[in-house]
C-alpha positions as CSV (number, residue, x, y, z in Angstrom):
1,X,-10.4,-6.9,-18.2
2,X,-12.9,-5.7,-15.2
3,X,-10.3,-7.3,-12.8
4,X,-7.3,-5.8,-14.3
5,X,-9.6,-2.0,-13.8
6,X,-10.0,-3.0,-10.1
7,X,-6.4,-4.0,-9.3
8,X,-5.2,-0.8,-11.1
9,X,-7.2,1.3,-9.5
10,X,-6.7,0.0,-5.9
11,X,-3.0,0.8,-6.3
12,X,-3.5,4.2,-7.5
13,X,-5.7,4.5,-4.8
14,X,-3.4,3.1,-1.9
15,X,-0.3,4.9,-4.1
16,X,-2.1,8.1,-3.3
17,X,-2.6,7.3,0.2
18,X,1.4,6.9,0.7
19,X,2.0,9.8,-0.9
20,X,-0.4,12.3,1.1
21,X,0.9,10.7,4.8
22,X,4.7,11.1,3.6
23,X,3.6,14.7,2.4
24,X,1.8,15.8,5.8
25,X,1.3,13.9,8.5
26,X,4.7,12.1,8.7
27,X,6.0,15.5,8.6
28,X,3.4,17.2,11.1
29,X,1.3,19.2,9.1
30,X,-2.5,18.8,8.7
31,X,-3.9,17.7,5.0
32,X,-5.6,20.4,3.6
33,X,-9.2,20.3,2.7
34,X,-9.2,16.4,4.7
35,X,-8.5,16.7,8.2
36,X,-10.0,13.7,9.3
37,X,-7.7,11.3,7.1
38,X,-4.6,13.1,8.3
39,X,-5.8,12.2,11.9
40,X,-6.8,8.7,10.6
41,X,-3.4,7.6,8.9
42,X,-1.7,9.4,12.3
43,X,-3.9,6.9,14.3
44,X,-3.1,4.2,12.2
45,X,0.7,4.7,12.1
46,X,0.8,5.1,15.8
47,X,-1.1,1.5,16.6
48,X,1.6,-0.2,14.2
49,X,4.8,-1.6,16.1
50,X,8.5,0.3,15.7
51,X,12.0,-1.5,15.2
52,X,14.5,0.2,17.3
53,X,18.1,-0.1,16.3
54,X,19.1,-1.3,19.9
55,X,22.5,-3.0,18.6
56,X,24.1,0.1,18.3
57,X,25.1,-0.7,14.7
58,X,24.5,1.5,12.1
59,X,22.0,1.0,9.3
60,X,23.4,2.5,6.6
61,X,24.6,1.3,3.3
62,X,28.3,-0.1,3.2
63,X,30.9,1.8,1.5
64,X,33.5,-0.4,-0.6
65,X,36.4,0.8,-2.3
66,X,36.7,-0.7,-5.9
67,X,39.9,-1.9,-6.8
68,X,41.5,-2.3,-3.5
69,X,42.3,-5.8,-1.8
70,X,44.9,-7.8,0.5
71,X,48.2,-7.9,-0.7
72,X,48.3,-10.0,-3.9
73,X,44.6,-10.3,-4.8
74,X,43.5,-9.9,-8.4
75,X,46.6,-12.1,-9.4
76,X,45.4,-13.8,-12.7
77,X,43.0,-10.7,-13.5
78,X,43.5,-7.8,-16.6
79,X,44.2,-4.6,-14.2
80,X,44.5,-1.3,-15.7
81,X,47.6,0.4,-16.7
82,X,48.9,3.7,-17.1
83,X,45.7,5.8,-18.7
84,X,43.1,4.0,-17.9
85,X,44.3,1.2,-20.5
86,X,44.2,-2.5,-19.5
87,X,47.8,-4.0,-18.6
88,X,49.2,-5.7,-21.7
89,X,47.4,-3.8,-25.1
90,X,49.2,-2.5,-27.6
91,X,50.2,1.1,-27.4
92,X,49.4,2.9,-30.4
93,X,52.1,5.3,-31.6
C-alpha cells in the first residue's frame, strides 16, 4: 500500500512539473512565485538533444479519404446505396 502512495505521488509530482514548463517557460514567460525552477527546467531542456526534420518531409498526420479506391476495389463488399442504405435491403414502402 506504502508503495502504491509513493508511485502515485511521484507522478503527480512529475505530472505537475510538465504542466508548469508547457505553461511558462516553453512559452517564455517566467513561473510566478518560483523563478529558479523556470530557469532550471530551461537549463535542463536546453542540455537535451533536438530531432530536426532534415528530410524535408512533413510530419503531419495523413489524410485518407474513406470510401475511395482504384477502379474496381470493394468488389465483393456491401456499399451503400441511395440514402445512406446498404446496396441490396429491402425498401420499405
Amino acid at each position: 500500500m506504502l508503495m502504491i502512495i509513493v508511485v502515485m505521488l511521484v507522478i503527480v509530482a512529475v505530472a505537475t512539473l510538465v504542466m508548469t514548463f508547457v505553461a511558462y517557460p516553453h512559452r517564455g514567460h517566467d513561473v510566478p512565485r518560483a523563478p529558479w525552477l523556470g530557469e532550471a527546467m530551461t537549463r535542463a531542456v536546453e542540455s537535451l538533444p533536438i530531432v530536426d526534420n532534415t528530410e524535408g518531409v512533413p510530419t503531419g498526420p495523413r489524410v485518407v479519404e474513406v470510401g475511395r479506391g482504384p477502379a474496381g476495389a470493394g468488389r465483393g463488399t456491401v456499399g451503400t446505396g441511395e440514402a445512406g442504405r446498404p446496396k441490396g435491403s429491402a425498401r420499405a414502402s
